[in-house]
C-alpha atoms as a printed R data frame, in Angstrom:
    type eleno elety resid chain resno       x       y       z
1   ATOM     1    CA   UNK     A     1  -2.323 -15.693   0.677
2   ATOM     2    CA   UNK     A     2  -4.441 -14.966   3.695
3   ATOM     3    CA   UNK     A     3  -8.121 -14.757   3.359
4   ATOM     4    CA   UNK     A     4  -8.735 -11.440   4.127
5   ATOM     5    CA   UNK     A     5 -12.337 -11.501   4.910
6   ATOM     6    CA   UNK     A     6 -11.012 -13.699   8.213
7   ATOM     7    CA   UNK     A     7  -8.703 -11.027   8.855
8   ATOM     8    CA   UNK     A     8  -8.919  -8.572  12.337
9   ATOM     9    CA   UNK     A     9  -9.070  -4.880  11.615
10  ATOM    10    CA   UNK     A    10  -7.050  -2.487  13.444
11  ATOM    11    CA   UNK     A    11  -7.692  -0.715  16.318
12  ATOM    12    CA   UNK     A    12 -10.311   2.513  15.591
13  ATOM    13    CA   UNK     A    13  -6.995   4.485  16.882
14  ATOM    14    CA   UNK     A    14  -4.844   2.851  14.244
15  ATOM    15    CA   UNK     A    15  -6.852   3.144  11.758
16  ATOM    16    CA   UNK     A    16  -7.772   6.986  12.423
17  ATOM    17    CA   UNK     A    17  -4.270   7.315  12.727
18  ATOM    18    CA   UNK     A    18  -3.340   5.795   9.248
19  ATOM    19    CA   UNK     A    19  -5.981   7.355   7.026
20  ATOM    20    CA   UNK     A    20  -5.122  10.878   8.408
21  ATOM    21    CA   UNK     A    21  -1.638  10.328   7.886
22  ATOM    22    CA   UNK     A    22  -2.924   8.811   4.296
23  ATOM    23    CA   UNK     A    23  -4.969  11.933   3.670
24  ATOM    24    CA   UNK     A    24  -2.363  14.372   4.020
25  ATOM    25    CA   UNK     A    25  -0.390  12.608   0.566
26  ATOM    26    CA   UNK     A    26  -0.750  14.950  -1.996
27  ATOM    27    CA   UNK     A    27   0.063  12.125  -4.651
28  ATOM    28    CA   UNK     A    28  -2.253   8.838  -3.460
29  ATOM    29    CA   UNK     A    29  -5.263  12.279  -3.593
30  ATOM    30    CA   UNK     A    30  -3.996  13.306  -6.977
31  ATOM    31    CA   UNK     A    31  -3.937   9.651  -8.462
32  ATOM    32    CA   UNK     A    32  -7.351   8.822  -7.053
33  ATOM    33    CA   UNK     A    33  -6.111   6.166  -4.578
34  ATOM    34    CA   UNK     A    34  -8.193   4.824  -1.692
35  ATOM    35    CA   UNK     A    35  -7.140   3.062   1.671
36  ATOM    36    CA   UNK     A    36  -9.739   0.408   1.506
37  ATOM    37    CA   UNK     A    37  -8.564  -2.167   4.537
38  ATOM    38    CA   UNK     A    38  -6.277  -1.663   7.630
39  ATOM    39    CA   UNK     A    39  -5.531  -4.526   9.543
40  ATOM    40    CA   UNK     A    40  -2.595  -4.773  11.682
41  ATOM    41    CA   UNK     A    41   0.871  -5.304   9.434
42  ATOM    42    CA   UNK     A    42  -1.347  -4.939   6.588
43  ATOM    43    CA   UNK     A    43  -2.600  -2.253   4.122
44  ATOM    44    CA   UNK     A    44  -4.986  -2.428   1.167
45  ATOM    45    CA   UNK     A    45  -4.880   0.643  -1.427
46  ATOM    46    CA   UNK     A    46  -7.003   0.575  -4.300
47  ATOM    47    CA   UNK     A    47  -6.393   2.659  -7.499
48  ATOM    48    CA   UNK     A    48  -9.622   3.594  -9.680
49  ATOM    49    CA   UNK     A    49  -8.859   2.946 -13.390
50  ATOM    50    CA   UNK     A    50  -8.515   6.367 -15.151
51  ATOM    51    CA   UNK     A    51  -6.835   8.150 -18.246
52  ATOM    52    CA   UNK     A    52  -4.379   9.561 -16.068
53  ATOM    53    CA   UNK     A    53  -3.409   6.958 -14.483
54  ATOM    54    CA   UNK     A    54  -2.110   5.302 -17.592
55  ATOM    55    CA   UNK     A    55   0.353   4.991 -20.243
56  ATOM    56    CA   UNK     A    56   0.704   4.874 -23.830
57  ATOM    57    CA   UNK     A    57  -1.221   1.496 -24.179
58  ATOM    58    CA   UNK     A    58  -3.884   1.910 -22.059
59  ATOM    59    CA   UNK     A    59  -2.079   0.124 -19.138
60  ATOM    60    CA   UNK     A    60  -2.083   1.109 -15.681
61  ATOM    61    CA   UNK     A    61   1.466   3.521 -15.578
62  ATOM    62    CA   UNK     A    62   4.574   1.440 -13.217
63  ATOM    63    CA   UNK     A    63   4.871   4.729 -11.216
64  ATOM    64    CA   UNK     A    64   1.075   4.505 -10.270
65  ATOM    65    CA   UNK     A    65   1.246   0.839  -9.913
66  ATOM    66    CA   UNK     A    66   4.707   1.140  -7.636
67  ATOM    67    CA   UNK     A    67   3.360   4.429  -6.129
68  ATOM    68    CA   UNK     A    68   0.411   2.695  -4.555
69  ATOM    69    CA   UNK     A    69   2.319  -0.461  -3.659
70  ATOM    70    CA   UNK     A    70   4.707   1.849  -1.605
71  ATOM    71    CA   UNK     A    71   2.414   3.195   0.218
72  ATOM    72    CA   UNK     A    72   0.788   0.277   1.249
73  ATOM    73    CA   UNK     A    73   3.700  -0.964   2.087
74  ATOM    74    CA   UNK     A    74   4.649   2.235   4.427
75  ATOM    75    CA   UNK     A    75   1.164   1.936   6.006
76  ATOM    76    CA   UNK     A    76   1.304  -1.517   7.012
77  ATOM    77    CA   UNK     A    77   4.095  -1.447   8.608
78  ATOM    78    CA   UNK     A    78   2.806   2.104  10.577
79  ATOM    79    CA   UNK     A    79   0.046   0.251  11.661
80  ATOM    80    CA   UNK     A    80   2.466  -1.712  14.192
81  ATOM    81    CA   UNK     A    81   4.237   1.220  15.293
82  ATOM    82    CA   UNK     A    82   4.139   2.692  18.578
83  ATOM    83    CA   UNK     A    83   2.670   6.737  19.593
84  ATOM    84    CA   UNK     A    84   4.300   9.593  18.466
85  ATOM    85    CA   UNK     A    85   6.716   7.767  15.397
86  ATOM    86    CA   UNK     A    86   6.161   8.307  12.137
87  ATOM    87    CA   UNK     A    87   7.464   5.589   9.019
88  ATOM    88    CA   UNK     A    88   9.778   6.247   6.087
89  ATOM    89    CA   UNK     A    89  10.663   4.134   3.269
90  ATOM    90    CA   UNK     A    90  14.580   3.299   2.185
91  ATOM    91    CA   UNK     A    91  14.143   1.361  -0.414
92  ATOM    92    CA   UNK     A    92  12.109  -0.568  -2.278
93  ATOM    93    CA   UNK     A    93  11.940  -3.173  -5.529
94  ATOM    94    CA   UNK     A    94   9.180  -3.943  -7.961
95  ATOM    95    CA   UNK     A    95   8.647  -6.739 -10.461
96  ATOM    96    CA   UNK     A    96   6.309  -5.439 -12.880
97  ATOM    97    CA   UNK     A    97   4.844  -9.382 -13.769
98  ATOM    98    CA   UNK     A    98   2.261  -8.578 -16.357
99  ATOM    99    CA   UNK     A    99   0.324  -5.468 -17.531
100 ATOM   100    CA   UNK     A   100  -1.149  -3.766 -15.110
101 ATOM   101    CA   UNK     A   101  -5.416  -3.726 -16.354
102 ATOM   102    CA   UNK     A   102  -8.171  -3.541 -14.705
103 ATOM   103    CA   UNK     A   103 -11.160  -1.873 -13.583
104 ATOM   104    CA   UNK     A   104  -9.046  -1.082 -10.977
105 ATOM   105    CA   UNK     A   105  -5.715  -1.889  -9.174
106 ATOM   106    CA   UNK     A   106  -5.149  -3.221  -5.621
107 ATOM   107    CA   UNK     A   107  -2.181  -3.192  -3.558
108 ATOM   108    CA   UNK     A   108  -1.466  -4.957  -0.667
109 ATOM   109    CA   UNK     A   109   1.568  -4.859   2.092
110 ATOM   110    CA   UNK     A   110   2.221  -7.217   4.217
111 ATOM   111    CA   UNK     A   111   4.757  -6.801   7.065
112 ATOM   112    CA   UNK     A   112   7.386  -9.379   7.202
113 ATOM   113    CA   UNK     A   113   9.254  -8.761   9.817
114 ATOM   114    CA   UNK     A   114   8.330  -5.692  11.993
115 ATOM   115    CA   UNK     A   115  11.919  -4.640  13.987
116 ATOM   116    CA   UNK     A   116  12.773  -2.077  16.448
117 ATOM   117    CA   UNK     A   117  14.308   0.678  14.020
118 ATOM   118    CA   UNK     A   118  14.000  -1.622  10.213
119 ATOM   119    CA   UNK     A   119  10.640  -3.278   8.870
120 ATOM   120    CA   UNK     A   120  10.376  -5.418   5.770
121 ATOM   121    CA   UNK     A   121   7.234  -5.823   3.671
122 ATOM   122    CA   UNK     A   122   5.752  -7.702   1.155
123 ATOM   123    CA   UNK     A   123   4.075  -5.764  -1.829
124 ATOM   124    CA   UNK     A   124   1.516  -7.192  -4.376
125 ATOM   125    CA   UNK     A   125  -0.488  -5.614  -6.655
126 ATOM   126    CA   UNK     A   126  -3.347  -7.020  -8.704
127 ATOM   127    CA   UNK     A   127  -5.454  -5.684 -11.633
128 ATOM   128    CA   UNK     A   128  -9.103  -6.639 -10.915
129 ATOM   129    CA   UNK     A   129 -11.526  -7.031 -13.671
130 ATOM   130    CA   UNK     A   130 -15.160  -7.866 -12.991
131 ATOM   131    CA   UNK     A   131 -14.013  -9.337  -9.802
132 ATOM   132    CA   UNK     A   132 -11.702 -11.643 -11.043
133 ATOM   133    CA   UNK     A   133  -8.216 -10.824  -9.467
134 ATOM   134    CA   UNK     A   134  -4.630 -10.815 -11.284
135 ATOM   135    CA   UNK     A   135  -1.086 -10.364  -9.560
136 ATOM   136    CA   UNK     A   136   0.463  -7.738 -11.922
137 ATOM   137    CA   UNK     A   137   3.186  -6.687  -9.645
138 ATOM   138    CA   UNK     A   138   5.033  -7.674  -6.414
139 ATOM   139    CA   UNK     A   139   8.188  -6.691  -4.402
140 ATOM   140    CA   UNK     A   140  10.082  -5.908  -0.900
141 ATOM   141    CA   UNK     A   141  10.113  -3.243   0.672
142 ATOM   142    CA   UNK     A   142  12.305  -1.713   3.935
143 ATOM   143    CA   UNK     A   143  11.027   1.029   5.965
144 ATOM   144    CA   UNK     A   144  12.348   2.856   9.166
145 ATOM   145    CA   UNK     A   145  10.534   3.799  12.493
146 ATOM   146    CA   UNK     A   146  11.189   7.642  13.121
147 ATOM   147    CA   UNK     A   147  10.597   8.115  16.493
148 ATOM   148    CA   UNK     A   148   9.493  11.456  18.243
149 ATOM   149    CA   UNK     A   149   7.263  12.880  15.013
150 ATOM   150    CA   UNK     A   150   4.469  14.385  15.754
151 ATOM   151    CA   UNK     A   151   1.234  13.148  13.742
């Protein structure tokens, strides 16, 4: 994995572009979830542990843990597309490795291959507790480029 503290950021355009788009999802506001790094063909969400965030046991819920993973996902690969387009995901799979716990959750995604209408990403998600990091989840994701949406 790349160190991410030697990691570029994206442009100040980019990035106001991303966490406005971000800011209008109802559900990353309603689970609590933060954009905390946008670099390009890569997105960082973390997820603040909380009671409703959970399951039964105490564990971080799949649909939390896969919701934030998709969006990272979705917003790395928006940060390499052009003006005026706008990003959609078809389809996406999860391995759920371990349970998900944590003081909070990360989720990373990591374009694979950026393409002219398709992009594939890597997601991984890790529980973090007292700064020591654990990969609890990781998949593939495919997204389209809509072009001619307005942001």
């Amino acid at each position: 994995m790349e160190d991410q503290t030697q990691q570029e950021q994206a442009s100040p355009e980019i990035q106001k572009r991303i966490r406005a788009s971000f800011d209008r999802q109802g559900l990353m506001g309603h689970l609590g979830a933060r954009i905390s790094r946008i670099a390009p063909g890569r997105v960082q969400i973390v997820l603040p542990s909380r009671p409703e965030v959970t399951q039964q046991h105490g564990y971080f819920h799949a649909g939390a843990t896969s919701a934030i993973a998709d969006s990272a996902g979705g917003y790395a690969a928006f940060t390499l597309f052009p003006e005026n387009t706008d990003v959609l995901t078809v389809e996406y799979k999860i391995n759920l490795l371990a349970p998900a716990v944590g003081d909070h959750l990360e989720a990373i995604g990591t374009v694979v291959k950026s393409g002219r209408t398709l992009t594939v990403c890597r997601l991984e998600v890790f529980g973090v507790q007292d700064g020591e990091r654990s990969l609890v989840a990781n998949g593939q994701q495919t997204l389209i480029r809509i072009n001619g949406r307005e942001q």
